[in-house]
C-alpha positions as CSV (number, residue, x, y, z in Angstrom):
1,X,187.7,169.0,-18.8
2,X,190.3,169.8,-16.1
3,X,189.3,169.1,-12.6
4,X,191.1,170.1,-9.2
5,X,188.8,167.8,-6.6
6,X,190.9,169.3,-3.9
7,X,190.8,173.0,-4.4
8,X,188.6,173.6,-1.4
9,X,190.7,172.1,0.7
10,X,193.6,174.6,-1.0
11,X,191.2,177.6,0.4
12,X,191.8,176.2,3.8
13,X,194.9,175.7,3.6
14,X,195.5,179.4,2.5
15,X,193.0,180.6,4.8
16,X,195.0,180.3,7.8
17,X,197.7,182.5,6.3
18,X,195.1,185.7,6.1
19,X,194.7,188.6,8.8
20,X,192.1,190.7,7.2
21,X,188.3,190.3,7.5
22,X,188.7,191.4,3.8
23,X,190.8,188.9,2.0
24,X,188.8,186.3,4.5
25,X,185.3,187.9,2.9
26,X,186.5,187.5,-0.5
27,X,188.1,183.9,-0.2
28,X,185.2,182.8,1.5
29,X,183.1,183.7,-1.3
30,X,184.9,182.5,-4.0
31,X,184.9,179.1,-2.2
32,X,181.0,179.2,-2.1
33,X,180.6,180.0,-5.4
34,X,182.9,177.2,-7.2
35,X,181.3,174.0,-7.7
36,X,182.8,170.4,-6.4
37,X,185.4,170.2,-9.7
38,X,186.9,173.8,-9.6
39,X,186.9,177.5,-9.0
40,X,184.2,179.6,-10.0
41,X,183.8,181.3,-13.3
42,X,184.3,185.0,-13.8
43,X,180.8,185.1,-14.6
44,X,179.7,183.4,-11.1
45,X,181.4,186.1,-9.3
46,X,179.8,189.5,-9.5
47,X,181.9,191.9,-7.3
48,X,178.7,193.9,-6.6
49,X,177.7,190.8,-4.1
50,X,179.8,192.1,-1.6
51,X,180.4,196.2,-2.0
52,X,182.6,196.7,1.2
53,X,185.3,195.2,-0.5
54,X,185.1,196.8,-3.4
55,X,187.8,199.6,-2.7
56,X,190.2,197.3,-2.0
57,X,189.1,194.6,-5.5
58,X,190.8,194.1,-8.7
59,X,190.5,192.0,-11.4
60,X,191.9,190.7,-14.3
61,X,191.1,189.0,-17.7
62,X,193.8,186.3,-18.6
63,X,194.4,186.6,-22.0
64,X,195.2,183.1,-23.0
65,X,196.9,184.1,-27.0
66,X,199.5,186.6,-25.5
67,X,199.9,185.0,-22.0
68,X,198.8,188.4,-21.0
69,X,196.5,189.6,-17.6
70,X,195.0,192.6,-17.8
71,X,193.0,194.6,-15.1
72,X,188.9,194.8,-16.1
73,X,188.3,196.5,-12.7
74,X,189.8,198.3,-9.9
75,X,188.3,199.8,-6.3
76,X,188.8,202.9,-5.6
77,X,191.7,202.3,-3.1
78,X,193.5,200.6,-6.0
79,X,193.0,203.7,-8.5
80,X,194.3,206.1,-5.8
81,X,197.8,204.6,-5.2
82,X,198.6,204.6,-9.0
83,X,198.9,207.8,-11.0
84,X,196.5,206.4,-13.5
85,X,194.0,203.9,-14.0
86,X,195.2,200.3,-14.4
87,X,191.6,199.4,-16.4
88,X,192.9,197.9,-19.8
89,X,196.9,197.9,-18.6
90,X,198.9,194.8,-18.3
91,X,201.2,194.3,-15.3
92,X,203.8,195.2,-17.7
93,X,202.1,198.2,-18.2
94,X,201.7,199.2,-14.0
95,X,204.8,197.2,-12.1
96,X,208.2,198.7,-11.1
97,X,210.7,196.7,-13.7
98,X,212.7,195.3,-11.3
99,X,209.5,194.5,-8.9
100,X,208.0,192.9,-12.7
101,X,209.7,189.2,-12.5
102,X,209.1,188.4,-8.8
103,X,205.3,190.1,-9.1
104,X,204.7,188.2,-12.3
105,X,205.8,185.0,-10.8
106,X,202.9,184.6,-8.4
107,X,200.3,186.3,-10.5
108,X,201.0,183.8,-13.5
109,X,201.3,181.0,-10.8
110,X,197.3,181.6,-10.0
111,X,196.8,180.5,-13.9
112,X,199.5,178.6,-14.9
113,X,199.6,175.8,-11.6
114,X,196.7,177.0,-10.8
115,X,196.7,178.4,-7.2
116,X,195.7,180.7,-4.8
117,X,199.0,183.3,-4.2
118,X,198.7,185.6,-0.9
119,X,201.7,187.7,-0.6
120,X,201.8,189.0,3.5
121,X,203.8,191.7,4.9
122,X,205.7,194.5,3.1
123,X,203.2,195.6,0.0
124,X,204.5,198.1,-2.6
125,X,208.4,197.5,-1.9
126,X,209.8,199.0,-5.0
127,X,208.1,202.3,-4.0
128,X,208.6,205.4,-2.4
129,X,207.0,204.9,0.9
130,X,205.9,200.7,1.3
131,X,203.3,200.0,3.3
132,X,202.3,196.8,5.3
133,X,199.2,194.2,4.4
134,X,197.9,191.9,2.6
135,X,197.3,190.4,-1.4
136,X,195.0,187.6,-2.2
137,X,194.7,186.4,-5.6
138,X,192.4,184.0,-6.8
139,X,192.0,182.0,-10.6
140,X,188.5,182.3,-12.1
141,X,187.8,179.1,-14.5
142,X,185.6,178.7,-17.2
143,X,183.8,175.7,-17.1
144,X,185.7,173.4,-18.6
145,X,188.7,174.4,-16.1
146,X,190.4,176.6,-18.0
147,X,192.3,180.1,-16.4
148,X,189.6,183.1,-17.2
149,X,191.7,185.5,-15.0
150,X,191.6,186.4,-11.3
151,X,189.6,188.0,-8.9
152,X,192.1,189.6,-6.1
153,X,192.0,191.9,-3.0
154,X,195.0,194.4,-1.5
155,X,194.3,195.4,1.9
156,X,197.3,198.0,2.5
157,X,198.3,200.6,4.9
158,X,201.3,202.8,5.1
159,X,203.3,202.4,7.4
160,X,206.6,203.2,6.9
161,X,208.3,206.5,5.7
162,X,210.7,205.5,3.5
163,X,211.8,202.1,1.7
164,X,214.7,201.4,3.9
165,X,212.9,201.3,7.3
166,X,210.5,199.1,5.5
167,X,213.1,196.8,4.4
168,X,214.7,196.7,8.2
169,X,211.5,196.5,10.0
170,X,209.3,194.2,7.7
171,X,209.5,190.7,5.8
172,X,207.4,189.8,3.0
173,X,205.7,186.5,2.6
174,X,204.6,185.4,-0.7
175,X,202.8,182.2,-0.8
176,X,201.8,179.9,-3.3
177,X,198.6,177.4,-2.7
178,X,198.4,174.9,-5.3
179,X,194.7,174.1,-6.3
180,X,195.7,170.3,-6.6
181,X,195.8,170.5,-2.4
182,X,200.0,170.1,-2.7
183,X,201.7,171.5,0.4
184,X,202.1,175.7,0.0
185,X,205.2,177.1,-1.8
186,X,206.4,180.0,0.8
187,X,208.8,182.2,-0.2
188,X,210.6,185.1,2.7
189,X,212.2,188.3,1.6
């Protein structure tokens, strides 16, 4: 059984990078829910327990044969900026190809480290019109500490009318928060 004895102290850690009352919510609940050896399990967290966020909620299933995450669920705010539903797709299936190797980078690093990944700033750079905000991602374990998928929030507004004002006015953080309470990865662009 995998254990991560300091992954609470990894919440706090990427607690004081958040902004939003919503990614706080969310992180703050996850925390709760885990027990003293790691994360919860998808099962423990029932996105129903806390319906304001659930517009701005996704989640994903990480399909451990193919390496694969794929959405289970998305709020309502999620659905709206995508000209389908993402329930069933991959990120293959939803990201911008160029946008695909830095995005899958920090999702996979949630399962694969495992680690919390915020990314702060400039949100949905390879579109037409990026807006500003905030991503939280969070691993969900099974119970013998194993990556089940994640549990993640997107709190976005648009701000900017094209992608070059976006690109002069705003920076994007992505940061990496190891569960094994290692110093954050941060990464500027």
């Amino acid at each position: 059984m995998l254990i991560f004895p300091s992954w609470r102290k990894s919440a706090q850690k990427a607690k004081n990078y958040l902004a939003s009352a919503e990614a706080i919510t969310l992180l703050d609940a996850w925390t709760a829910l885990g027990t003293a050896e790691r994360p919860p399990r998808r099962e423990d967290l029932k996105p129903e327990q806390f319906p304001a966020l659930l517009p701005d909620l996704w989640l994903m299933a990480f399909e451990a044969e193919t390496g694969q995450l794929r959405y289970r669920l998305e709020g309502e705010h999620i659905r709206a900026r995508y000209d389908r539903s993402l329930i069933g797709r991959t990120l293959e299936d939803t990201i911008a190809e160029e946008a695909l190797p830095r995005v899958r980078r920090y999702f996979m690093a949630c399962i694969e480290t495992p680690a919390i990944a915020m990314v702060i700033g400039r949100l949905y750079h390879e579109w037409r019109q990026p807006g500003y905000g905030e991503r939280l991602l969070l691993p969900l374990m099974d119970a013998e500490g194993n990556a089940e998928g994640l549990i993640g929030i997107t709190v976005y507004r648009e701000t900017f009318p094209d992608r070059a004002l976006a690109e002069q006015r705003a920076k994007r953080i992505t940061c990496i928060v190891p569960l094994d309470g290692s110093e954050p990865i941060e990464e500027a662009s």
